[in-house]
N, C-alpha and C positions, 0 to 999 in steps of 0.2 A: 347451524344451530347456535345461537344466543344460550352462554352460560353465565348467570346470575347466582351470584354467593353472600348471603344475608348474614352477616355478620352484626359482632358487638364489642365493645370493652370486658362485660360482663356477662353471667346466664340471668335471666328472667326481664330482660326489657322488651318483649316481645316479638323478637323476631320469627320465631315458629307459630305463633299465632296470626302473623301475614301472613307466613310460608303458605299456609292453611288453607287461609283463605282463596289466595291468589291463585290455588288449585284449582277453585272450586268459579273464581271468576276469567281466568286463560284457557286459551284453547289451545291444541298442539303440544303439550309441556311433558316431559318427565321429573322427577322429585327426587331428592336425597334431603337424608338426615345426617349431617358428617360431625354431631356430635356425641360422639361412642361412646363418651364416659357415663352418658346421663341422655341417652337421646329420647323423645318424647313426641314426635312427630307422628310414629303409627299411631297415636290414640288416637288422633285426629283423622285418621287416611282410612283405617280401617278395612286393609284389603286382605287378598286372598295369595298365601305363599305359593310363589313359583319355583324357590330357590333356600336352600336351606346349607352352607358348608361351616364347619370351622376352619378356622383363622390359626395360622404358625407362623407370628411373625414375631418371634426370638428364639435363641436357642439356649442352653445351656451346660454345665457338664456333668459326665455321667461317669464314675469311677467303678472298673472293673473290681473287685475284690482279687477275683481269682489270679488275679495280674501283679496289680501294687503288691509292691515292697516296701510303703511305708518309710519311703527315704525322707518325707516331710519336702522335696521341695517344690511341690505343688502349694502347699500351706503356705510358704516363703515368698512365692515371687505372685501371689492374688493379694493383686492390693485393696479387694472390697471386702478383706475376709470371708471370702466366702466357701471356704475349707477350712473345716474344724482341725482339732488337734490328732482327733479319731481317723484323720484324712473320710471323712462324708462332705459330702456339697450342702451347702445351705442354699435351695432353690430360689429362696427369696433374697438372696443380696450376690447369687451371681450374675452378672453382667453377659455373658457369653463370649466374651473377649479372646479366649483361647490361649491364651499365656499358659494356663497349666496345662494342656495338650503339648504344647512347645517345649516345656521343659522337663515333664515327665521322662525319665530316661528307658523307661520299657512298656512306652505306648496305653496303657492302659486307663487315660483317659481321651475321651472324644465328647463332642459337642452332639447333642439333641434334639432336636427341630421343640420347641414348646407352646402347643394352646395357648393362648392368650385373649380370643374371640370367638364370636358367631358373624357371620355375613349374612344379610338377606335380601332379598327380593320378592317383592310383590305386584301382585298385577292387581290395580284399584279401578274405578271408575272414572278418576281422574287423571291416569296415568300413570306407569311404571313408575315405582316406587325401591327406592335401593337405601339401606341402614344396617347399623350392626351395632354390638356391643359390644364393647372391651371385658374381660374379665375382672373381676377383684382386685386392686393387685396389680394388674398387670401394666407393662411399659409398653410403648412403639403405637400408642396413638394415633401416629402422627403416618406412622405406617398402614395403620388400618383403615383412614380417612382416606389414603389413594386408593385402597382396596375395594372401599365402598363407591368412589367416583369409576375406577375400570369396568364397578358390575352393574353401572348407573348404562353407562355409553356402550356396555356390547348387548344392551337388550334395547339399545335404540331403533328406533323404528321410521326416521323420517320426521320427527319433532320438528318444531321451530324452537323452542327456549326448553332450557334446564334453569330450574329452580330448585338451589341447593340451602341449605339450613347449616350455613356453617358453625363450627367449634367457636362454644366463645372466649375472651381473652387475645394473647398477641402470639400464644406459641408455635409448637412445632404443627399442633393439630389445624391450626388457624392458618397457619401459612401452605399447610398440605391441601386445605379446603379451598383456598383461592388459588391455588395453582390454574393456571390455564384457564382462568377467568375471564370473562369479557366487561365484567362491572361486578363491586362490588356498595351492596346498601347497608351501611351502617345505620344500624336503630340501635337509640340512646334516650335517655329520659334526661327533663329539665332540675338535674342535681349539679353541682358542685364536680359529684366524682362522677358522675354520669358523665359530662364534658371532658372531665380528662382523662376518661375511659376511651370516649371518641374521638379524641388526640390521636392517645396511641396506636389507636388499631386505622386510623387514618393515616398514621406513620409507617403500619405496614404495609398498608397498599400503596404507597405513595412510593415507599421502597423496591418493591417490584413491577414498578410501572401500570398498576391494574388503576382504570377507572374508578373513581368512587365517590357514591352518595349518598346522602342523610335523609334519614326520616327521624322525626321527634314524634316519640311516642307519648302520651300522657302532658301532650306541652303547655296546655290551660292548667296545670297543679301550680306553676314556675313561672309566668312572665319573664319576669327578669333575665332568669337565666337562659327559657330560651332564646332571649333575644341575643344572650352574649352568644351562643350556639350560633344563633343565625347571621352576627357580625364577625366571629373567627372565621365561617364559609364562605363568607362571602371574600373576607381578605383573603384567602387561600386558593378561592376559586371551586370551590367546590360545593354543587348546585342542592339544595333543599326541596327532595321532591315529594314530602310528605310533611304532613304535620296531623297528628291523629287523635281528636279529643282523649279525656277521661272519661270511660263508661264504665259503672261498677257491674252493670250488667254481665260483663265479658268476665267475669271469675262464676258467675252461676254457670253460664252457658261453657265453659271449659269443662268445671265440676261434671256438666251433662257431656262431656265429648262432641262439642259444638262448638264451630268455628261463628265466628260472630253474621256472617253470610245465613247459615244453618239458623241461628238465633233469631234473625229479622231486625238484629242490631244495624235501623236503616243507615245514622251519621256514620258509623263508624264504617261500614261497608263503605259509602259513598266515599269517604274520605284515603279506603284504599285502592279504590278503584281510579281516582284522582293520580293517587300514587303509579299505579300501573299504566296509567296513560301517559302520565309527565316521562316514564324511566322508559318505557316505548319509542317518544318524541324524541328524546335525551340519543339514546343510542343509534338510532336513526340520524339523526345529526351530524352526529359524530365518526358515524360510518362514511358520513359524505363529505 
């Protein structure tokens, strides 16, 4: 199995509305949405749950009363403040570091397992479908995105390609989502910071050795600049396998939970289908 992680600089340059489509145009495929802070993929997918768990992926501390003595040097040695003066935990700014387990001198603090998501899984029309959200609030992102890819691959079934929707940005969540990657497609719009959006997160696949390729989304708004896009690629070696007009049609047909395929938006489908055949050829190449 072929695992593809559709990355970006930023959120909204449409990478989940390829994801989308590209469902709805491959055969063989499973799906992830690995971006948990804001993920938006099921609108699109629209299936039926197989799977339903929360997510404990931080802990934090928990003070017996009946215990503490109140000797303050839990309060002393939590360098995030996050023990009042009252000795109570501040949920929100502790770390779960355990330092005050360590120094409590009569045991009476211990660490917590903490909610901090949902995981799930769907079984669609198009194929197994794995996403989740983070809570409010909460940290370890970048934890929850492995989470999502383990319950992506143990409801595998003999696919040929995973098509993931990765986190956008350079962080931890971005780097959790291309882990174990076999290519990564960075789509990016013809701006200014569009491109050195797709610098950086070309800097991080570049960094972990994943393949990686560009698609320009929207690139008739910009001449110009996508041309500077498509002369940084080409010095770098890093091949353009899409270039995807402007259709203003494609915000009605989202509005309606429609992938531009669903829509009969004919250019723009043609033009991702272009794309899926070049990143097919690409990796096929490259395998040999």
């Amino acid at each position: 199995m072929k695992q593809i992680v559709f990355i970006s600089g930023k959120g909204g340059t449409g990478k989940s509305t390829i994801v989308a489509s590209l469902s709805l145009l491959a055969q063989s495929k499973i799906i992830a949405d690995c971006d948990v802070d804001a993920p938006n993929l099921h609108l699109l997918l629209k299936g039926k749950r197989i799977q339903e768990e929360d997510y404990f992926g931080a802990e934090h501390a928990v003070i017996d009363s009946t215990v503490c003595i109140s000797c303050g040097l839990c309060t002393k040695v939590c360098r995030f403040g996050a023990i009042s003066k009252v000795i109570e935990v501040l949920p929100l700014k502790c770390e779960g570091c355990g330092a005050c387990v360590l120094t409590c001198p009569v045991n009476a603090i211990s660490l917590m397992k903490q909610k901090t998501g949902e995981t799930y899984v769907d079984s669609t029309t198009r194929g197994t479908f794995s996403h989740a959200l983070l809570d409010i609030g909460a940290e370890g992102s970048g934890k929850l995105v492995t989470e999502v890819k383990e319950n992506l691959f143990g409801f595998a079934d003999g696919e040929n390609w995973a098509f993931v929707d990765g986190a956008p940005g350079i962080g931890c969540s971005v780097i959790a989502s291309i882990t174990g990657a076999d290519a990564v497609v960075v789509v990016c719009e013809p701006t200014q910071s569009g491109k050195s959006d797709m610098e950086r997160v070309l800097g991080v696949a570049r960094h972990f050795g994943i393949s990686a390729f560009v698609c320009i989304n929207k690139y008739d708004l910009n001449l110009r600049v996508t041309s500077a896009i498509e002369f940084f690629c080409e010095k770098t070696g890093i091949p353009v396998i899409g270039k995807i007009s402007y259709e203003p049609k494609i915000v009605k047909a989202l509005q309606a939970l429609q992938t531009p395929v669903e829509a009969g938006l004919t250019t723009v489908v043609r033009e991702i289908e272009r794309l899926w055949n070049r990143l097919k050829t690409e990796l096929t190449m490259r395998k040999q």
